[in-house]
N, C-alpha and C positions, 0 to 999 in steps of 0.2 A: 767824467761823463756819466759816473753811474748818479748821482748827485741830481743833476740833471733831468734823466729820465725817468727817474723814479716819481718825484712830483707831477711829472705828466699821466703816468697809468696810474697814479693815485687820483687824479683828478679825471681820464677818465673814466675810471670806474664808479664813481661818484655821480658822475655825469648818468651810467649806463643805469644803476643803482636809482638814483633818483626817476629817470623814467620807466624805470619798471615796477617805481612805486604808483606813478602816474597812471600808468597802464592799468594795472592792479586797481587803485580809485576808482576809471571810471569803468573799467569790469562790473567792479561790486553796485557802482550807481546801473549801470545798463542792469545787471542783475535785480537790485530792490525796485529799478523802475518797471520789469518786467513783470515781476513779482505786484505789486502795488495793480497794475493793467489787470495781470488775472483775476486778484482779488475783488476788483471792481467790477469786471465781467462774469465772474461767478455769481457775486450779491444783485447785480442785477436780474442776473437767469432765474435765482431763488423767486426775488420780489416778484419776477412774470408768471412765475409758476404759482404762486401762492396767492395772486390775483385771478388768475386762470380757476382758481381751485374754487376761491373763495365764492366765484359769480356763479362757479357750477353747482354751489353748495345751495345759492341763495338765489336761483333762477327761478324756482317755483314762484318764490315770493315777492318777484320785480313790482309786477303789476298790482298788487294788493297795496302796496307800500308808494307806488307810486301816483293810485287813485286814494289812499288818504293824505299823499300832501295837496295833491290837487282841493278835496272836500275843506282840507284845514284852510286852504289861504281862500278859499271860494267861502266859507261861512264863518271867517275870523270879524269880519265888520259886522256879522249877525251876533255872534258872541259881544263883540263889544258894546252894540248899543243895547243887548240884553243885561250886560253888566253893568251901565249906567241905569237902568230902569230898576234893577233889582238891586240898589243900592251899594255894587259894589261885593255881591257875594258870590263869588267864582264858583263854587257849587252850584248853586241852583244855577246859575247861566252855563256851565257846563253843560249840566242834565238836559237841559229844556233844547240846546243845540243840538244832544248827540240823539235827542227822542225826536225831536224835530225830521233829523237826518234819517233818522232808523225807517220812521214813518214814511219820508220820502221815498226810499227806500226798496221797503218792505210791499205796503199798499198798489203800486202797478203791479209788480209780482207777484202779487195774491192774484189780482184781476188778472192779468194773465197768465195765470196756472189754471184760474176757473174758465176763463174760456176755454182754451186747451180740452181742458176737462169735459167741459159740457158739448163741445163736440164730439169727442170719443164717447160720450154716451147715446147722441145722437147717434151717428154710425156706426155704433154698435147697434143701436136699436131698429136701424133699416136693416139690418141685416150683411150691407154692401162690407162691413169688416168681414163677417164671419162667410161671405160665399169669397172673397178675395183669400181669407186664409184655405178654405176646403179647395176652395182650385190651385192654386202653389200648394198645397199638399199631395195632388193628384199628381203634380205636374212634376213634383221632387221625388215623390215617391209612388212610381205607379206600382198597381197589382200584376 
């Protein structure tokens, strides 16, 4: 008898042995797969954050940068048939586009700064600025 039953608790223990290596496996896989999720959940938190950061850093500069790609693809066909014309010399078709552009530019915003201007001289010179300021002075600060 004892012959016998020895083979059998040898075998199930083998049995028990083997699935507690089982167990044990996918512990360790449920483990590195857990592991593996957060790593990926955290790199992704970093990437939001450092996007977040990035646009904060460079929100001044959206619109500057987004009215020169606009001017680049609006005066690229000007560029190009100035660089046909000027035999192919990327400088001088550069300059001639970005003085072209500057002038566009520049020129109504002089005219209107001088208007501007030359009205506030005007109404300075009626007076209608200077009685408009002595009355809100009176009015902000009486005696």
């Amino acid at each position: 008898m004892d012959s016998k039953t020895k083979p059998e608790i040898l075998s199930t223990g083998g049995r028990a042995e083997e699935q507690s290596r089982q167990e044990g496996l996918s512990t360790r896989r449920l483990q590195q797969f857990r592991a593996d999720k957060f790593t990926h959940f955290f790199l992704l938190l970093i990437l939001v954050a450092a996007t977040v950061v990035f646009f904060k850093m460079i929100q001044a500069f959206l619109v500057p940068i987004i009215l020169a790609a606009v001017f680049a693809g609006l005066f690229f066909p000007v560029y190009s048939w100035l660089l046909k014309k000027a035999g192919g010399r990327k400088s001088l078709s550069a300059f001639v586009c970005c003085a072209t552009l500057s002038l566009g530019l520049l020129l109504p915003a002089y005219a209107l700064a001088s208007l501007v201007a030359r009205e506030a001289v005007r109404s300075a010179d009626r007076n209608d600025l200077l009685s408009m300021l002595s009355w809100n002075r009176q009015r902000v600060f009486p005696d």
